[in-house]
N, C-alpha and C positions, 0 to 999 in steps of 0.2 A: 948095212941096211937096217940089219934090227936092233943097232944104237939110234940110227935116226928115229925110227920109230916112237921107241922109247922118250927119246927128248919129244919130240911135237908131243906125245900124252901127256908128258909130265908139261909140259906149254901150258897144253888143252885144261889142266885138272887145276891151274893156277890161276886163268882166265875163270873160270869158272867159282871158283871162291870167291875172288873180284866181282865177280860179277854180283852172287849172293851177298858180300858183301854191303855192296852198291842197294840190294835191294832191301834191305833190312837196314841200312839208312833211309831209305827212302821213305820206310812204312813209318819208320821213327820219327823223321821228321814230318812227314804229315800228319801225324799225332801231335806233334810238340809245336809244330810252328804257329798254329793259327796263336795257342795259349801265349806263347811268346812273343807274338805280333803284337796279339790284345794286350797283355799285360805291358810291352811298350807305350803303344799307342795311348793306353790308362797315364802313364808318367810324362807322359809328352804335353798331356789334358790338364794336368793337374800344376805341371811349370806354366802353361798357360794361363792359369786361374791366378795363379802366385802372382803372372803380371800381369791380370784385370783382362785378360784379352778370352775373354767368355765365350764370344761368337765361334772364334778359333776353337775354344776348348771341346764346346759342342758339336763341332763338326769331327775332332778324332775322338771323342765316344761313341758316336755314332759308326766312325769307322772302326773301334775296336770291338764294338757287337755285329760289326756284322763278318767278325771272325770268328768268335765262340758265340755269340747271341747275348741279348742282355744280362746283367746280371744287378743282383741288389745295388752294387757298388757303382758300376755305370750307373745305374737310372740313377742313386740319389745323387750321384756328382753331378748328372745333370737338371737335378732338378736348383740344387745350389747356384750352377750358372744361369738359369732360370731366373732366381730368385735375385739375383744380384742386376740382372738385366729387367727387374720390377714386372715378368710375366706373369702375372699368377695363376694364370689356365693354365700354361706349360708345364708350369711349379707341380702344382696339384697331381696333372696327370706322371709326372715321374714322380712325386713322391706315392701317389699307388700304385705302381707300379715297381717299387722298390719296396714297398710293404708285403706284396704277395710274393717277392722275390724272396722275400726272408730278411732283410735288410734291419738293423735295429730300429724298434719302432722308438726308443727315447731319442735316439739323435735326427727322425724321422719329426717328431715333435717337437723339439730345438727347434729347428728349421722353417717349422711353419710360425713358430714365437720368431724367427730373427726375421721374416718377413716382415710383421706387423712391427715391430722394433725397427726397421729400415725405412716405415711406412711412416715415420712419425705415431705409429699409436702405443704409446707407452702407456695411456692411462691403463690399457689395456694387460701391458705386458712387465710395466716397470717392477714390478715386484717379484717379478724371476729374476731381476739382473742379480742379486747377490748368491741365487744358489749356482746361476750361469756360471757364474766368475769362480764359482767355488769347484764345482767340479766338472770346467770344460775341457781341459785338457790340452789335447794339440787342438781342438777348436776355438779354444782359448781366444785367436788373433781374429777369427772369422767373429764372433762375440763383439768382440769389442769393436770391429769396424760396422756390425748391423747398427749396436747402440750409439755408436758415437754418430753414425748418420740420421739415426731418428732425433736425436740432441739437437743434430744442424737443421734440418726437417723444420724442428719446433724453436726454432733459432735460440735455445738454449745454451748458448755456448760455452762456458764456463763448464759446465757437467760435456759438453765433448769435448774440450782442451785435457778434464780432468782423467777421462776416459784413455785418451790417445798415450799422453804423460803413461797414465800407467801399461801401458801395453808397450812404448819405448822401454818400461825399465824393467819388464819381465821377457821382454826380446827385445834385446839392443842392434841386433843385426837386423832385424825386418824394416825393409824401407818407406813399408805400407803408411807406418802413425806419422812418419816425417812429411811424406807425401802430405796427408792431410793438414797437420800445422801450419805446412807450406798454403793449401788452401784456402783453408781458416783466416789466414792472413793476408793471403791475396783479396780475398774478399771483403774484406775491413779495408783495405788501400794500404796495407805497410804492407807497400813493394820489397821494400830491403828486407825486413823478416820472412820475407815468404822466400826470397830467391836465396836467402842462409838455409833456410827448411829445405826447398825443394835441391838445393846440392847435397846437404844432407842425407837424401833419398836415393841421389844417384851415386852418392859416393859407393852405397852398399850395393845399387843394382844399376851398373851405368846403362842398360838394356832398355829400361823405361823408357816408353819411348813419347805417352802421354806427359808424365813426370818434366820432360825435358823441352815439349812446347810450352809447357804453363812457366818455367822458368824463361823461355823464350820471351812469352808475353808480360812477366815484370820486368824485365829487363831492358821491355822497349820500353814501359810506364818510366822507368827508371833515367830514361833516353843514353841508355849504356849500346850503344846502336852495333858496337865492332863486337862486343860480346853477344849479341843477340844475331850475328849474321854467323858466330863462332856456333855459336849452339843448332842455329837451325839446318847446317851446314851439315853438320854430325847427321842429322835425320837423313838429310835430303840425299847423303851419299849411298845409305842402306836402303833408301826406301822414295827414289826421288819422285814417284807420282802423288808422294805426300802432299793434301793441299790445304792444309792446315800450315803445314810446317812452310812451304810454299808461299802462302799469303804471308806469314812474318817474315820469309826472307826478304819477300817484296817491300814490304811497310820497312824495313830497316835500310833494304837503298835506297827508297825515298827519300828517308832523313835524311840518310847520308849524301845526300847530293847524286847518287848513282841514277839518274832517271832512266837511262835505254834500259840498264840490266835492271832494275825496278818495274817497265814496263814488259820488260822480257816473263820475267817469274810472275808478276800477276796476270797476266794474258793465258801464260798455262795453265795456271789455277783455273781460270776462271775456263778455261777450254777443258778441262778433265772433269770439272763438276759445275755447271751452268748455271744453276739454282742457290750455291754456296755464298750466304749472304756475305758473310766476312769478307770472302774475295772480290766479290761486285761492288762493296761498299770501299775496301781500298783500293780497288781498281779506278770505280770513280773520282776517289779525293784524290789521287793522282792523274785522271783528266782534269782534276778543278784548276791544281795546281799550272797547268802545260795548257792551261786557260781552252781547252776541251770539253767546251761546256755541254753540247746538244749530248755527245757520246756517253759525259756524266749523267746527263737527264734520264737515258737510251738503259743504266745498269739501274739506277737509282728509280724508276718509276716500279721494277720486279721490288726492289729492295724494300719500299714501304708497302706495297700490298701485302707484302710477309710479317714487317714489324712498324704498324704504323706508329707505334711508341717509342723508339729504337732516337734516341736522342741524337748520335751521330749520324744519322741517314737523313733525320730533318736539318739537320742543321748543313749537312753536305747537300741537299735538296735546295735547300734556300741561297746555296753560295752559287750553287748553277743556274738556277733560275734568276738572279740578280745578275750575273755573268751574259745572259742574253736578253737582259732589259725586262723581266719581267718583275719588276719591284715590289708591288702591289703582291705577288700570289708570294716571291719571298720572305716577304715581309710574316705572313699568316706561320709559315713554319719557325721563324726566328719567337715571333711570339712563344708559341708551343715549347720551345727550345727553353725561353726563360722563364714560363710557367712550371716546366718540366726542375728544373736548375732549384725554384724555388721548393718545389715539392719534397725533391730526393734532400732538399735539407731537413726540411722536417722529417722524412722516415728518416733520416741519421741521429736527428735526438729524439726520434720514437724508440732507436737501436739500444742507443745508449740506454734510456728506461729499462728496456725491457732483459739486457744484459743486468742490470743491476737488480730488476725483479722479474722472474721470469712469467708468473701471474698476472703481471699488467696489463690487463684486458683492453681497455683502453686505446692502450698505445699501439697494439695488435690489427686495434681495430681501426683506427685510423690510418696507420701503412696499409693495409688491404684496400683501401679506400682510394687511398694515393695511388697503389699499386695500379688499381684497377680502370686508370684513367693517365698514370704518365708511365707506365711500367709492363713489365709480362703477366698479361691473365692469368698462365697456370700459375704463377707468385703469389697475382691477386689472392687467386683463388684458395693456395694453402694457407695462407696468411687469416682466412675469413676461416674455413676449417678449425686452424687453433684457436681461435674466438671460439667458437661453440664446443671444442674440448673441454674448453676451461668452464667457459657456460653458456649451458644447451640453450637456455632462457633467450638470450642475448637477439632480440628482435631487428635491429638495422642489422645486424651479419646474416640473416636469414633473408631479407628482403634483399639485400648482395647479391648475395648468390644468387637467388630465385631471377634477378633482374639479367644481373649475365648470363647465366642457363638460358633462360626465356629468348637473351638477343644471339645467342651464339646456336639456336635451335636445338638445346638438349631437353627437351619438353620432359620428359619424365623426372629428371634431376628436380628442373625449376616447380613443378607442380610440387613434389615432395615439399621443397622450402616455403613456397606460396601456404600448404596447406600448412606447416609447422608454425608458418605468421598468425594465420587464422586462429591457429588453436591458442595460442598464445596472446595474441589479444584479446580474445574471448576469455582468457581465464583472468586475465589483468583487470578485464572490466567489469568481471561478476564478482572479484575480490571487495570487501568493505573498504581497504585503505586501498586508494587511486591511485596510488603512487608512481610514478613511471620509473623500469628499469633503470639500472646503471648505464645499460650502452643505448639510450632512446632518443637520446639528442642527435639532430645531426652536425654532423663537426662542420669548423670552415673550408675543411679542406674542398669543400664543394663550390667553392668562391672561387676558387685560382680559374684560370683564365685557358683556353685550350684545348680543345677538341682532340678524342682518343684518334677520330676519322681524319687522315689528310684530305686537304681539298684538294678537286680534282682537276686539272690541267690540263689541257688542251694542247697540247706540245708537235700535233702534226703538222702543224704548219711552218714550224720556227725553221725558219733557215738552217741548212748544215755548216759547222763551222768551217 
């Protein structure tokens, strides 16, 4: 009896260490986990950032403060994803907020320069890039992607090609400058350089998942249609309410003869995001084609309310409306269509000029012009901006502005530039020599033929096909 005893205390006194054990774990770890959660959740943030994916990033900052509370390092990581997502309220308040955290106020001041360098305002800023570059460090690659975008900004491309170049060869692994080259040249039309670029990209991060629809999208230019169903194929298996990725799988069995499963993937698209012009616009060239003309009218009337510049929308506008006999109203969008056709030639040898001198006011000036009637406002719009960086004087880029401000009801904008006209012809006319500005002409481009507004259509009546 009193060996048993003995065993059950000695049970009892083993349970009980265990037990302290257990609770001096416990206190330990709720001391140490939230710091370990956070400082995860920080690295989770910052692979996010590495693949542009900002939104994401800022929501596991947000969740690593609110396991220890904010700290210098979260706020200014988040005011960078901020700044990269062009908030600048946002920006501002996490970078004072990481000021009075203790945060270094010099990389706190970077930061508000790589803004205005992303902004395109280098007049402002250009003359830090060599101490940037000298002693950035590991922000090095974040540097060179603000400058090289304010470069594209001010369509200076040559100083961002020369930019990127060097950030490939002082990080040969980052697949960020290929990305861009890849861009660079997508946007010039050498399809084939851009899709050598953007594999380039994924070679080092096949994870991109933006990276890998933009090589999608030269691939269809390219009409390489089994490669472009290969690619978007990849997205849609990890991520299939993708509707981006979505619409080019659609657009690629189109080409390829695939119409059910072409109508299949664009119908989803177009049912996961309603508004998605991309999707509405290939959804309907694919009723054009299946001679589905009212249903094409039914995508295509949201489509130009949204871009009535948008040259494939008028022209898919125009094949449907000739499609149900309405010739006359097709006819007004074909117009448009080759007004438009003529235009974007000449902003291509305004491009050319202006790659060869980047000061060519001029040529600036007359793409914003074009822009501003076959093209996208906000284009217009930066387009007219780098005119009066170069020079503030510059009187039709101020009446620009002031005209579209005034029509798009930003009244306080347009008044600004209305009164910068005034002052400015007022001092031109009180000077001895009359001479008119350099940009005081107005160009021909005001001749081309084409209304920015689609005419309106009457299409409730039209029979259902």
């Amino acid at each position: 009896m009193a060996l048993f005893t003995s065993n059950r205390l000695t049970s009892n006194r083993r349970w009980l260490r265990l037990l302290g054990l257990i609770l001096v774990l416990a206190i330990v770890a709720a001391i140490a986990c939230p710091g370990l959660l956070a400082r995860r959740k920080v690295q989770q943030a910052r692979d996010a950032m590495f693949a542009a994916r900002y939104s994401d990033a800022i929501a596991l900052l947000v969740d690593a403060e609110s396991w220890k509370g904010p700290t210098g390092e979260t706020a200014f990581l988040r005011a960078r994803c901020f700044r990269q997502l062009s908030d600048a309220e946002q920006m501002k308040g996490a970078l004072k907020q990481a000021a009075e955290l203790g945060f270094d106020r010099k990389r706190l001041s970077t930061e508000q320069t790589l803004y205005l360098a992303q902004a395109g305002e280098l007049d402002k800023v250009g003359t830090q890039l060599p101490v940037l570059f000298l002693n950035g460090g590991d922000d090095l690659p974040v540097i060179c992607e603000a400058f090289a975008n304010g470069f594209l900004v001010n369509h200076q491309i040559a100083d961002a090609v020369q930019i990127l170049n060097a950030w490939i060869a002082d990080f040969p692994e980052d697949p960020r400058p290929h990305a861009g080259i890849g861009l660079i040249h997508k946007n010039a039309g050498q399809f084939t350089l851009a899709a050598t670029a953007f594999r380039e990209a994924l070679k080092r991060d096949p994870n991109r998942v933006l990276v890998r629809l933009q090589l999608s999208e030269v691939l269809m230019e390219l009409h390489r249609f089994d490669e472009t169903l290969s690619e978007t194929l990849k997205v849609l298996l990890v991520a299939p309410d993708n509707v981006v990725a979505l619409t080019i799988h659609g657009q690629a069995q189109h080409h390829s003869g695939l119409t059910d499963d072409a109508l299949r993937s664009l119908k989803q698209a177009v049912k996961i995001e309603p508004t998605n012009l991309k999707a509405m616009l290939a959804l309907a060239q694919l009723h054009n084609d299946m001679e589905l003309f009212t249903s094409a009218i039914e995508l295509l009337q949201k489509c130009i309310i949204e871009e009535p510049f948008n040259v494939d929308v008028r022209s898919a506008f125009g094949t449907a409306l000739r499609g149900i006999g309405k010739t006359e109203d097709a006819k007004l969008h074909f117009q448009y269509c080759a007004a438009a056709s003529e235009a974007h030639s000449r902003i291509r040898t305004n491009l050319d000029k202006i790659s060869s001198d980047g000061q060519h006011v001029e040529a600036r000036f007359e793409t914003g012009e074009l822009m501003m009637k076959y093209g996208s406002p906000a284009e217009a719009t930066a387009w007219m901006k780098s005119v009066l960086r170069l020079e503030p004087s510059h009187i039709p880029a101020h009446q620009t502005l002031a005209d579209h401000y005034r029509e798009s009801g930003q009244v306080a904008a347009a008044r600004k530039h209305e009164a910068a006209v005034q002052l400015l012809k007022k001092t031109r006319d009180s000077t001895t020599s009359s001479a008119p500005s350099a940009g005081s002409s107005r160009h021909s481009s005001q001749q081309l033929p084409g209304p920015r507004k689609p005419p309106q259509h009457n299409d409730s009546t039209v029979d259902r096909d």
